[in-house]
N, C-alpha and C positions, 0 to 999 in steps of 0.2 A: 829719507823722505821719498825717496824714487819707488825704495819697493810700497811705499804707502800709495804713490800716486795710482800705480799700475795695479795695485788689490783695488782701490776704490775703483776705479774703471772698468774693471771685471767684474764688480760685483753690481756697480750700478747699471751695466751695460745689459748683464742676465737679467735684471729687473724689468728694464726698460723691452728688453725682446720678450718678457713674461706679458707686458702691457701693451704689447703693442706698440712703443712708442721709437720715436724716430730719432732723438733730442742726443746733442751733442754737450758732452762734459765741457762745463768752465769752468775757471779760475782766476778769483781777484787777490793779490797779495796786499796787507798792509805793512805798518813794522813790524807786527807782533804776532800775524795771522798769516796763514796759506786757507782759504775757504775755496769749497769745491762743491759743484751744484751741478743744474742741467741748467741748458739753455732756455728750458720752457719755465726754468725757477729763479729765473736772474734777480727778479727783482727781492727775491728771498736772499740770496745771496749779496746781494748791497748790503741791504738790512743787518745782513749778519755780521759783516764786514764793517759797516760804522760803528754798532752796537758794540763790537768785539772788543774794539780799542778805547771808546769812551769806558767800559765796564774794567778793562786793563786797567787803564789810567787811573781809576777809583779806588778799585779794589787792593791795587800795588799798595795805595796808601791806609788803604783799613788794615793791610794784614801784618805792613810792614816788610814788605819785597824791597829792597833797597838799590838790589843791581839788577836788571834784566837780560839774562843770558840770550845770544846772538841767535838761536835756533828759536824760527816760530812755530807755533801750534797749527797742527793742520784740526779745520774745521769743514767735517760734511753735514750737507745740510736737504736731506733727501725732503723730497715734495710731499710724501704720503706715508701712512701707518705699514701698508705694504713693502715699500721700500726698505722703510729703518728696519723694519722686522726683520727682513731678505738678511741687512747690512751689519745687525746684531745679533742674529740669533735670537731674540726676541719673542714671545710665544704672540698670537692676536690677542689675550685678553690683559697680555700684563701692560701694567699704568707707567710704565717705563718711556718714559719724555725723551731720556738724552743720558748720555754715557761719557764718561774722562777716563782715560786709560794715563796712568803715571807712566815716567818711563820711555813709551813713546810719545807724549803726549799729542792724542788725538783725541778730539771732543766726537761725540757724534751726536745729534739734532734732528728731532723730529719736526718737521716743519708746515705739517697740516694743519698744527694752532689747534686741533679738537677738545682740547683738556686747559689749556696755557699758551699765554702768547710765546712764541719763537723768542722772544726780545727773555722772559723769565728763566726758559730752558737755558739757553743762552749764556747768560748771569751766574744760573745756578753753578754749570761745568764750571765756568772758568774759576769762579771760586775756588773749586776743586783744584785746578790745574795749580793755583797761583799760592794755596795751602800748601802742596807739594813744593813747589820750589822754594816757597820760605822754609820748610823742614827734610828737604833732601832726603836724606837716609833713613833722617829718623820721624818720616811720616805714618811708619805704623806704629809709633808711642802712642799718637796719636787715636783713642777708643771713637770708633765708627760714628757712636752716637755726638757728639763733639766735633769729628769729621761733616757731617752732615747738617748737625747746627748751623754752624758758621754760612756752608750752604746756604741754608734756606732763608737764616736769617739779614746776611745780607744781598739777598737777590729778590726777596719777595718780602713785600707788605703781606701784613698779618690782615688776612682776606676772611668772607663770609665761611667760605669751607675749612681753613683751618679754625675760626670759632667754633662750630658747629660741632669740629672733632672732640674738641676740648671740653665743652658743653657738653658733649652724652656724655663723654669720658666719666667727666665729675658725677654727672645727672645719675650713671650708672655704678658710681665708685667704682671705674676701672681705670683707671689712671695709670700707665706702665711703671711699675721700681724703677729708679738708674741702673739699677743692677743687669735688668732684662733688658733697658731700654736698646743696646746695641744690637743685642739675638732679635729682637721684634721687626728691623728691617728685612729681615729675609723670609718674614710670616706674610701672604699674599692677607690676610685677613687684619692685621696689626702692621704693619709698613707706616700707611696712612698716617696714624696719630702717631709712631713714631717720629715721622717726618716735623710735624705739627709742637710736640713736645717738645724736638730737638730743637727746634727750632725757637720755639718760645723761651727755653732754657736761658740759650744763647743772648736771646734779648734781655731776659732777665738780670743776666750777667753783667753784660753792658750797662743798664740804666743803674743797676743796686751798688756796681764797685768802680763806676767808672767809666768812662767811652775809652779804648783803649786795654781793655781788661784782657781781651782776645788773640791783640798783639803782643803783649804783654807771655801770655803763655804760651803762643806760638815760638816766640822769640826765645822762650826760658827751654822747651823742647827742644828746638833747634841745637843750642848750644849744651845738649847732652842731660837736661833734667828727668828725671820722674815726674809721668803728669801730673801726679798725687801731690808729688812737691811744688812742682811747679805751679798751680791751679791755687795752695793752702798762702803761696808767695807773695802772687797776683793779687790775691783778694782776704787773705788773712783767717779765710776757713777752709776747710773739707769741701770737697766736690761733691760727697754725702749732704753736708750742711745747707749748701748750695740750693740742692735738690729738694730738700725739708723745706727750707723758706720759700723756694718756687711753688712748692704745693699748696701750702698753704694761701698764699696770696691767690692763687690760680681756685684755690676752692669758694674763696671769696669771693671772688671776680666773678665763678660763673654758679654760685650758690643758689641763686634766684631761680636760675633757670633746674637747679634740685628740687629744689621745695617744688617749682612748678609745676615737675613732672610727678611728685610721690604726692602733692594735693590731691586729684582725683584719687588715688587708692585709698589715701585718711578720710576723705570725703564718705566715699565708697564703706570704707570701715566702720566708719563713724554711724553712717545710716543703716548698717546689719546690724550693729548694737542696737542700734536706738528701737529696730525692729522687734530683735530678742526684746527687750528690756519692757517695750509696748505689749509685746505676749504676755510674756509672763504677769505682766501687772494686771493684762485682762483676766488671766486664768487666775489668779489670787483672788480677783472681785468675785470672780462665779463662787468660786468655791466658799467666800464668807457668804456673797446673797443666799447661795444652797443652804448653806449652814443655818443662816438667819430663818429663809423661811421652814426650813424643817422643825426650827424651834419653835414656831409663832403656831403651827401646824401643832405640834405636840400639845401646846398650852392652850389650844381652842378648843380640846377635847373634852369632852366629858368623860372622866375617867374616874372609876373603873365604870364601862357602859352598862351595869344594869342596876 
């Protein structure tokens, strides 16, 4: 935790001489938490610090954490996009909120709020963190997409922007495989509705087998299962099958908003037809009229003329 302290203080320190700024590193400890801020972000740093251990306290019992190990989590909680990017590595365009490194576990928080409140970022990591210690060793049994479920779905209400993902998704029949769904978080273009997906999945999961379904396979991981098995245990099908009924339901759910978007093009279709179809029937009428009076034309003759 020392060499943590002394990285954070050197890196937020070059920031701070990058900014111009004058501001002295703090630190509030709780049980569970070491959080570390600047002086001109304390009030950020409260925030993170009450937040941190009510979302503890919750989440120990969604995931089924039973004992809480004596080492707490250090959490930075930088003021600005400039900063975490400094503090991450980070590029400026990526949509990267907050970071959980297992292991050591350090959360890292971006705390400008531009995208998500602090208090969501916040949620989301520990989730992370608190995955990790129900499953120790064997948190890379654990497939990304499932990792990140859990994430999102218990840290975040299913909001306008995650409908909206889901909506074009279906609207555009692109809807990510489970197969893909894990490769998709590291597509800067596809992240997004992975996130969204995963997320829904998870909920999914929860309401169709149970509350409970999630500890239930963390738990079966933990003590040495295949996810495959573990998951088919939990809830008495395939993590495949899983997938098929979330789609389905999910195609339902935002079907309306299909149709809404391919009306205009049947609309569209519908009246080039009807254009064709108004041609053609014009050009049929000329050519009987033509017809007609070339015959009334023939029969008015006096034939043969002399």
């Amino acid at each position: 935790m020392l060499r943590f302290c002394l990285l954070f203080v050197l890196l937020s320190t070059f920031g701070a001489m990058a900014l111009g700024d004058s501001d002295k590193p703090i630190v509030r400890k709780t049980d569970h938490f070491v959080v570390y801020g600047w002086s001109s972000g304390y009030l950020l740093v409260e925030r993170a610090a009450v937040r941190a251990e009510i979302t503890y306290s919750d989440l120990s019992r969604e995931l089924g954490l039973k004992h809480s190990p004596p080492k707490r989590v250090a959490i930075c909680v930088y003021r600005n996009r400039q900063e975490f990017s400094l503090a991450t590595g980070t590029g400026r365009r990526s949509m990267l909120l907050g970071q959980a490194a297992y292991g050591i576990e350090v959360i890292d928080v971006d705390g400008s709020e531009l995208f998500r409140s602090m208090e969501e970022v916040l949620d989301h990591e520990i989730a992370h963190i608190l995955v990790g210690r129900v499953l120790g060793p064997a948190v890379g049994s654990l497939p990304l997409w499932m990792n990140e479920g859990i994430a999102v779905h218990f840290s975040t209400a299913e909001d306008a922007m995650t409908i909206e993902m889901l909506s074009n998704a279906v609207a555009e029949d692109k809807l990510i495989p489970l197969e893909s769904l894990s490769q998709a978080f590291r597509g800067a273009k596809t992240s997004g509705l992975a996130y969204a997906e995963s997320g829904s999945i998870v909920g999914f999961m929860e309401s169709e087998y149970g509350q409970g379904t999630v500890r239930a396979i963390l738990r079966g991981i933990a003590e040495g299962g295949a996810f495959g098995e573990v998951v088919r245990k939990a809830t008495g099908v395939s993590a495949a099958e899983i997938y098929s009924a979330w789609e389905k339901i999910t195609y339902r759910r935002y079907g309306l908003g299909r149709w809404a978007r391919q009306l205009p093009e049947a609309i569209w279709g519908a009246m080039a037809l009807m254009v064709i179809a108004a041609f053609m029937a014009m050009m049929r009428k000329k050519r009987r009229l033509a017809k007609q009076y070339e015959e009334e034309e023939f029969f008015a003759r006096k034939w043969p003329p002399f």
